[in-house]
C-alpha positions as CSV (number, residue, x, y, z in Angstrom):
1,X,228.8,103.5,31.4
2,X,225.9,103.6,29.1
3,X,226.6,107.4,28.1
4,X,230.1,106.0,27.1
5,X,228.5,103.3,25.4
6,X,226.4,105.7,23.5
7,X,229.5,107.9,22.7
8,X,231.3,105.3,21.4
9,X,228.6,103.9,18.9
10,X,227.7,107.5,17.7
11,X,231.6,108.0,16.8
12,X,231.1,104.4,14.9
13,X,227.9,105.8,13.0
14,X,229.9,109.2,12.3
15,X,233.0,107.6,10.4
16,X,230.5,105.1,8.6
17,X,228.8,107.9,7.1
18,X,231.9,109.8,6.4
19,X,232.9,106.4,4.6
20,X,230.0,106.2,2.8
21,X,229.4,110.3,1.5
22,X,230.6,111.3,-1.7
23,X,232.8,113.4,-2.3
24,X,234.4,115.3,-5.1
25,X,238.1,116.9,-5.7
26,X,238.2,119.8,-8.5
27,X,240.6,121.2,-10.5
28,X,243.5,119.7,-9.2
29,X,246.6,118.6,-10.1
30,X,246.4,115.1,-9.8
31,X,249.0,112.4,-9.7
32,X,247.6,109.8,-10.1
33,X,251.2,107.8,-10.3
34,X,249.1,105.3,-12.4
35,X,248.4,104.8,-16.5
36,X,246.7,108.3,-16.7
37,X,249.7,110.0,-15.3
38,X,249.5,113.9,-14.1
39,X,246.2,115.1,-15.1
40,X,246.0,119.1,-15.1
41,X,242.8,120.7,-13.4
42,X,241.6,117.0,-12.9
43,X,238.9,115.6,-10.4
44,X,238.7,112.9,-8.2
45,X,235.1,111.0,-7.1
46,X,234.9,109.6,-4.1
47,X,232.2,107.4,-2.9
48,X,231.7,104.4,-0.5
49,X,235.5,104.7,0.4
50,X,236.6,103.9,-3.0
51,X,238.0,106.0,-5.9
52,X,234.9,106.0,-8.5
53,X,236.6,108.0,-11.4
54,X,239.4,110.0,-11.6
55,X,239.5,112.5,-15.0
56,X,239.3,116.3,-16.2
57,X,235.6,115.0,-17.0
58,X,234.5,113.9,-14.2
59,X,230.4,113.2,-13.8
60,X,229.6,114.6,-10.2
61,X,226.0,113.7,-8.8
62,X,224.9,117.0,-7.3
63,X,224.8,115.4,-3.9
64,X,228.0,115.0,-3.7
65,X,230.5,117.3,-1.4
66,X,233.2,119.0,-3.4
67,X,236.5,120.3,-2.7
68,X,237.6,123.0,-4.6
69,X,241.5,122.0,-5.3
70,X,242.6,124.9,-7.7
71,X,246.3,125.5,-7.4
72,X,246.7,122.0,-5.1
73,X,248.1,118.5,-6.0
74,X,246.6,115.4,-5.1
75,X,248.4,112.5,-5.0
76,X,248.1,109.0,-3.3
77,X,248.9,108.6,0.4
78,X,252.3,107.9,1.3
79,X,254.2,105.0,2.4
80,X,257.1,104.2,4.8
81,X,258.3,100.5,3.9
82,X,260.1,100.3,7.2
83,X,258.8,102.1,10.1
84,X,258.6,101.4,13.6
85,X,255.1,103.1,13.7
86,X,252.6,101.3,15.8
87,X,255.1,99.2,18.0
88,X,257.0,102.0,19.4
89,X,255.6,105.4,21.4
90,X,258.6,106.0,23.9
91,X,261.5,104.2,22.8
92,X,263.5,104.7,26.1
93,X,260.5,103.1,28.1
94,X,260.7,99.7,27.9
95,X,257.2,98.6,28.2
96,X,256.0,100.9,25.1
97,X,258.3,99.2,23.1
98,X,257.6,95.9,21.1
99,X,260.3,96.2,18.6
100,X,262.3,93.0,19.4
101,X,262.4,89.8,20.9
102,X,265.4,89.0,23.5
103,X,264.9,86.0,23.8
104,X,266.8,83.9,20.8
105,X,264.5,80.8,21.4
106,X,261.5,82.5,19.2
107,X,262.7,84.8,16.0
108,X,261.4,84.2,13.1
109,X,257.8,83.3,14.6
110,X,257.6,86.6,16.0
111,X,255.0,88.6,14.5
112,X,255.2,92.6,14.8
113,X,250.7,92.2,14.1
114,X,250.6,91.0,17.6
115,X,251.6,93.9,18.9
116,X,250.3,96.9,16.5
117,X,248.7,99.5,18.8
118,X,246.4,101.7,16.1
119,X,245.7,103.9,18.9
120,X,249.3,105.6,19.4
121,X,249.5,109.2,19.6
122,X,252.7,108.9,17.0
123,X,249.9,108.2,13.9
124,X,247.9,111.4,13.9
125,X,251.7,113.1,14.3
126,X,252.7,111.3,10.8
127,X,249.5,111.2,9.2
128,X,248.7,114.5,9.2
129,X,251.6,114.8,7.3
130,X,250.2,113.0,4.2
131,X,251.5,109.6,5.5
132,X,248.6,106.8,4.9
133,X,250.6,103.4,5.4
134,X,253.5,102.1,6.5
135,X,255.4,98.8,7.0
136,X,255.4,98.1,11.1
137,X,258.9,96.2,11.3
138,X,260.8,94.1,13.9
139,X,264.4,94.8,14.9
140,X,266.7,91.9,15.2
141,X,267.6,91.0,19.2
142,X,269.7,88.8,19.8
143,X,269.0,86.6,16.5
144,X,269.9,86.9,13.0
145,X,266.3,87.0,12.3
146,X,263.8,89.3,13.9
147,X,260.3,88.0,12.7
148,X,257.7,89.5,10.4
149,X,256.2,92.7,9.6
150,X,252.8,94.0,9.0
151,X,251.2,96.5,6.7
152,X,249.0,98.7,8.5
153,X,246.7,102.0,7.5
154,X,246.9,105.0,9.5
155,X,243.1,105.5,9.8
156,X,243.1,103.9,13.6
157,X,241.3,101.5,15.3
158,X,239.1,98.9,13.1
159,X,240.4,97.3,10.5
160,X,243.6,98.8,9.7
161,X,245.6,95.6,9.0
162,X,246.3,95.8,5.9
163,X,248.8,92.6,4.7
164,X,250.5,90.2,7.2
165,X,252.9,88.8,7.4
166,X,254.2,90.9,4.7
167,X,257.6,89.7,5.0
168,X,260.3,87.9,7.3
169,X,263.7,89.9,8.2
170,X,267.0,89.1,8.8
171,X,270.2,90.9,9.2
172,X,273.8,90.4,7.7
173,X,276.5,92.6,7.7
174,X,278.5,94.2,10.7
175,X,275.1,93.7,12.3
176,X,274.8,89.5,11.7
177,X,278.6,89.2,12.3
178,X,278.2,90.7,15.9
179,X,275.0,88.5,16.5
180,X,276.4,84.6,14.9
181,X,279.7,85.5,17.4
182,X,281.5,87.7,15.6
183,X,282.0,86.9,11.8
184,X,279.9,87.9,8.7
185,X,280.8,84.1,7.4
186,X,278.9,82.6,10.4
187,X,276.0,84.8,10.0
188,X,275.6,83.2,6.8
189,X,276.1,79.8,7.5
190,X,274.0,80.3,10.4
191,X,271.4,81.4,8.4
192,X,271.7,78.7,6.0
193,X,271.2,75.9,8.5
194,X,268.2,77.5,9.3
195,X,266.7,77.4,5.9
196,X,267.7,73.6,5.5
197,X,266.1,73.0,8.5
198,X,263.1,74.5,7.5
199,X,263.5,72.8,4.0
200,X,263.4,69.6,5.6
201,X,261.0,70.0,8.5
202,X,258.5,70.9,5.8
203,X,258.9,67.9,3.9
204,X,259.1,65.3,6.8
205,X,256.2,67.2,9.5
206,X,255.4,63.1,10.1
207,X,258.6,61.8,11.2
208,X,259.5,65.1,13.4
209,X,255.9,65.1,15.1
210,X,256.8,61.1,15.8
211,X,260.1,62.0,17.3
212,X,262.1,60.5,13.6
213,X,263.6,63.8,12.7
214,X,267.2,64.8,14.1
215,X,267.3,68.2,16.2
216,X,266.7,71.1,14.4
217,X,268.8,74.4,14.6
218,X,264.9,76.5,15.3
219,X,262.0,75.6,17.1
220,X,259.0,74.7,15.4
221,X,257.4,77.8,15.6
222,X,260.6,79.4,13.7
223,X,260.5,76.2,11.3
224,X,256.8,76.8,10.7
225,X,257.2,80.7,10.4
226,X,260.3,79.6,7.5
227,X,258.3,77.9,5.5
228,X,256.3,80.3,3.4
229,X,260.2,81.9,3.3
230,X,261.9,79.2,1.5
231,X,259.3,78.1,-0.3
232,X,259.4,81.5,-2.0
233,X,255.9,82.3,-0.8
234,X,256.8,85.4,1.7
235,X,259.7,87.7,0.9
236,X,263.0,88.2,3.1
237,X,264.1,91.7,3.6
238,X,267.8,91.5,4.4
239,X,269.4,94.7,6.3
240,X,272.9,94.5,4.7
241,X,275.1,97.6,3.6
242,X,278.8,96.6,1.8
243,X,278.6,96.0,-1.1
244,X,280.1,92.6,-1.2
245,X,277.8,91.4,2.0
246,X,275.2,92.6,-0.7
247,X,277.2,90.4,-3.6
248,X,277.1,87.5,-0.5
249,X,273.4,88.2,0.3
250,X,272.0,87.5,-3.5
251,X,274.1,84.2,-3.9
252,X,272.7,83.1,-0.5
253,X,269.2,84.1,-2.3
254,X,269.8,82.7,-5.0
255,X,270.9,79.4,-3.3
256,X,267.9,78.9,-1.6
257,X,265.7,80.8,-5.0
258,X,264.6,83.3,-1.9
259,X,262.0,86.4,-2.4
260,X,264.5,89.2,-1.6
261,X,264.7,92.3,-0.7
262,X,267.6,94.4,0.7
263,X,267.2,96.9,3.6
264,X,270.0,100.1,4.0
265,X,272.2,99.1,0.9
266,X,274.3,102.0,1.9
267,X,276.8,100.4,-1.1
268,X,274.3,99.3,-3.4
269,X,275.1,101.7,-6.0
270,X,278.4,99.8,-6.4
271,X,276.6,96.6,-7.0
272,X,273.9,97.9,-9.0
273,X,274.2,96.0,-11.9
274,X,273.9,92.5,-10.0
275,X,271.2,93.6,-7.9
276,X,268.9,95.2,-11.2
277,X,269.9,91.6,-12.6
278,X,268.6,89.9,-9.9
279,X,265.5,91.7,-9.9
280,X,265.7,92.3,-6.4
281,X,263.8,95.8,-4.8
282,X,265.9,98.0,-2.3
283,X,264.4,99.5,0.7
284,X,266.8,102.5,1.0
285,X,267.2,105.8,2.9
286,X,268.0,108.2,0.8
287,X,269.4,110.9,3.4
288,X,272.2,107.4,4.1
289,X,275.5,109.8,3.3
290,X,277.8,108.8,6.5
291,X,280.2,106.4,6.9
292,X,279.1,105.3,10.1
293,X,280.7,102.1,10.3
294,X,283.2,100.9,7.9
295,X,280.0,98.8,6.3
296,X,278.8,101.9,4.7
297,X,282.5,103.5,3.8
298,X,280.9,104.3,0.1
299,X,277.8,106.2,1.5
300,X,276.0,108.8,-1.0
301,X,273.3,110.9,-1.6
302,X,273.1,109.4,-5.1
303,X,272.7,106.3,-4.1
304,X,268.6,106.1,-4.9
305,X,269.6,107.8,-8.3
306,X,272.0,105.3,-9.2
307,X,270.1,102.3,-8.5
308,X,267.3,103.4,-10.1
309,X,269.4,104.5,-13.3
310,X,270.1,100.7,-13.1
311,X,267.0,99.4,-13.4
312,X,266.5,98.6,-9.3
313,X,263.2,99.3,-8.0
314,X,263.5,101.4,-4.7
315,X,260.9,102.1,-1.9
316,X,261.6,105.0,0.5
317,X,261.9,104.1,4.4
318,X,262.9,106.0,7.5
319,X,262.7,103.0,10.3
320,X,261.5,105.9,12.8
321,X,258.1,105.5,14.5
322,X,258.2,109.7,16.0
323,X,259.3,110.7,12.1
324,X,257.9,108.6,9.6
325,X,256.6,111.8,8.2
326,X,260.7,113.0,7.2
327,X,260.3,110.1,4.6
328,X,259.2,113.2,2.3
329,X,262.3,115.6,3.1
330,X,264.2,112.5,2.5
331,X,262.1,112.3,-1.4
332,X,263.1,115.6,-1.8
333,X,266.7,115.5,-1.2
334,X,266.9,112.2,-3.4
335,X,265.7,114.4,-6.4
336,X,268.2,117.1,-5.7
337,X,270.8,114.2,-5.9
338,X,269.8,113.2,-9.6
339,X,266.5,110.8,-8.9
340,X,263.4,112.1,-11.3
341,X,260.8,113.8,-9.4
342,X,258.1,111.2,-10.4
343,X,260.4,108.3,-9.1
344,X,260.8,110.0,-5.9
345,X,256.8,109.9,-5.3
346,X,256.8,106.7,-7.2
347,X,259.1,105.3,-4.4
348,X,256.3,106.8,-1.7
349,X,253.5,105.0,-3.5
350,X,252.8,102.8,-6.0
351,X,256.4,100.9,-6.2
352,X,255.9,99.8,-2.5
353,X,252.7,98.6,-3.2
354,X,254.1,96.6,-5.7
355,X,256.8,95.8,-3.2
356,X,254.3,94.5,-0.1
357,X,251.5,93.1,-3.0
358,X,248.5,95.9,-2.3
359,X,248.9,97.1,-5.4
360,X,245.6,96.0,-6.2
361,X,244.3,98.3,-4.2
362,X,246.8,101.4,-2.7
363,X,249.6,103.0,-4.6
364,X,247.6,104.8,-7.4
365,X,244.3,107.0,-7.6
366,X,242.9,104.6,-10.4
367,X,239.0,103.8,-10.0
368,X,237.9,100.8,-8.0
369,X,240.5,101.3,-5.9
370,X,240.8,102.1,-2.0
371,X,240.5,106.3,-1.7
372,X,243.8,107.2,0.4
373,X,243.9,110.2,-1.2
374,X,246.4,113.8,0.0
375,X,245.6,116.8,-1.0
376,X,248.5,119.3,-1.0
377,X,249.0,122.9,-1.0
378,X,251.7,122.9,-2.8
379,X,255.0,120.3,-3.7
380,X,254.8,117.4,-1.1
381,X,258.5,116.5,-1.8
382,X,259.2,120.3,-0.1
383,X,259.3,121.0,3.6
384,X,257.3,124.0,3.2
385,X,254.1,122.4,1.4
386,X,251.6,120.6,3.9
387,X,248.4,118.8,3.6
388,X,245.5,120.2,3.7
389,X,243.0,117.2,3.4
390,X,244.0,113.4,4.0
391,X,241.3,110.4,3.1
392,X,242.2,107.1,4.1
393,X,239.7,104.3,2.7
394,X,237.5,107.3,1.7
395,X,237.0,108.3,5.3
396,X,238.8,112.5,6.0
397,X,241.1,111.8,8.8
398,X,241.2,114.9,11.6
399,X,244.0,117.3,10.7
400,X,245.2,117.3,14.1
401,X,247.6,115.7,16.5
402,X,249.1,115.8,19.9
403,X,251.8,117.7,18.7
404,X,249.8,120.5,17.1
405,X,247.5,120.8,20.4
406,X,250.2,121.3,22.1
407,X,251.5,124.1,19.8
408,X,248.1,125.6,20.0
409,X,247.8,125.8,23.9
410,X,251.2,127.0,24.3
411,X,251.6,129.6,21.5
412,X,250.1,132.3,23.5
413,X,251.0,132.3,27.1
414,X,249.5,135.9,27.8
415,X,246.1,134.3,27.5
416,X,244.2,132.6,29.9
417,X,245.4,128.6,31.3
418,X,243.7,125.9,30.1
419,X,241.2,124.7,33.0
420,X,243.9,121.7,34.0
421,X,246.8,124.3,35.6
422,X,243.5,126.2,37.6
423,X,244.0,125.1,41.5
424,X,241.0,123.2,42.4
């Protein structure tokens, strides 16, 4: 016990260093998707986990370690803004999966932070694939609303909890019809009562606690969880796909004068117009091309392209936990369906940081901020190009995962077997 103890504080001593050395990128190409743009045969200072200046003249202490970049990029880590990461490892076995509540009595209290495992074996599979962050997200059960989301780091265990609750979600659509009994008109409704309620439990707490109040639709734990929701405090990510259960979704948003944010938007390049007007951000997939339901009948590839030629902001998201890491194959697809290359990182980076309120912090490579830094050896929006170096909060994350352990032990089977498959 006391040699594990030992262990254990060592490992703690080890990543507090690694934290705390400085280190130096050189003569890279570095995106810094902030003010200074793309600097050519740029350098990047790292020290006490935060970027200290970022340049093509770049004052290095001779103590510090440097990594020659020449003929890399460097950008910011990447994000997923809907992922399952962290609340999923084996999605057919039930008791690895925490992705939604059953049980329609509690919805929109249910908090996806509470359940956040940083030790899954699924984060070293994305992260060594230049993923840094994502957004850990509730599905909707058997309610309209499935509860609220985290933003988490990738780094592991400590303190990788980034921003919660980030946001409440709710689904409309095929999806809310099926849940409110069959009809997208009652999903609305539906969800309407529930924002008067929590309207009105928020102004008369008193008179409900003494028993004064008439029965609300939610418990209190949902009415308390709405609050921050209609007061206009915590956004509401709405799945939603047509593109007039869009149109519906931004009058019942602007109703209630609602955070929004849409989810899937499979049509939202018909609606663009309304939803650039509205100032409302898309979470979108940009590899969405199927008509898989007769929801998303209008389905394109240049769907990100559109909506950004109208003036919508759009993040990136996969809603895998196993792939997170395709959310860069998905970039790179949206750009050979019209979207700019920089907008396609930009949708990876700092516009969801904008979108979740980090961007104080993540989302650029600006100095002062937190180093979650990738260096690349060669295009990150191509399947071929793979990190070579990955820093989250200053601290180089192990290039190495389940995954590529297994490749290694396997990829040879003339050699010798590993000591496990040896008869005792």
């Amino acid at each position: 016990m006391k040699a594990k103890t030992l262990s254990f504080l060592a490992g703690l001593s080890l990543a507090a260093s690694l934290s705390a050395q400085m280190v130096v990128i050189t003569d890279a190409e570095i995106h810094t998707m902030g003010p200074q743009g793309t600097i050519k045969h740029g350098s990047l200072l790292i020290e006490n986990g935060r970027i200290r200046d970022v340049g093509v003249s770049v004052a290095v202490p001779a103590s510090a370690r440097r990594i020659d970049a020449r003929g890399k990029i460097v950008t910011p880590g990447l994000m997923d803004s809907l992922s399952q990461i962290g609340l999923v490892e084996v999605g057919a076995v039930e008791g690895s999966n925490d992705i939604s509540e059953q049980d329609d009595r509690l919805t929109a209290a249910f908090s996806a932070a509470d359940a956040i495992n940083p030790r899954s074996i699924l984060i070293p599979v994305n992260r060594v694939e230049g993923l840094t962050h994502v957004v850990a997200t509730p599905a909707a059960g058997k309610s309209l609303i499935a509860g609220t989301s985290a933003v988490i780091d990738l780094g592991g265990p400590g303190d990788y909890l980034i921003h919660s609750p980030a946001a409440m979600y709710a689904v409309l659509g095929e999806g809310g019809a099926e849940r409110a009994g069959g009809a997208r008109e009652t999903a609305i409704l539906r969800l309407r009562e529930a924002f008067q309620d929590a309207l009105d439990y928020a102004a008369n707490r008193k008179a409900f606690d003494q028993g004064d109040r008439r029965p609300y639709s939610l418990s209190r734990l949902d009415l308390e969880a709405l609050i921050p929701v209609v007061k206009g405090q915590l956004p509401l990510v709405v799945e939603v796909e047509r593109a007039s259960d869009i149109e519906a979704t931004l009058r019942l948003a602007r109703d209630f004068h609602l955070k929004l944010i849409l989810a899937g938007a499979s049509e939202g390049w018909m609606v663009a117009r309304e939803i650039a007007e509205a100032k409302v951000p898309v979470l979108i997939n940009p590899l969405g091309n199927l008509p898989e339901a007769f929801e998303s009948l209008g389905a394109t590839l240049e769907n990100p392209a559109r909506l950004h030629k109208a003036g919508v902001a759009i993040a990136f998201m996969t809603g895998e936990a196993h792939n997170s890491r395709n959310i860069r194959q998905e970039a790179g697809n949206a750009v050979a369906y019209g979207l700019p290359w920089d907008d396609a990182l930009a949708a990876m980076t700092s516009v969801p940081a904008r979108i979740w309120g980090i961007s104080g912090r993540y989302g650029t490579l600006e100095p002062g901020k937190d180093a979650d830094v990738v260096i690349w050896d060669g295009d990150p929006l191509e399947v071929t190009s793979f990190p070579t170096v990955v820093f989250i909060r200053g601290r180089e994350m192990p290039m190495t995962s389940r995954q590529l352990e297994l490749r290694d032990r396997y990829k040879d089977l003339q050699g010798p077997m590993p000591p496990v498959y040896k008869n005792p």
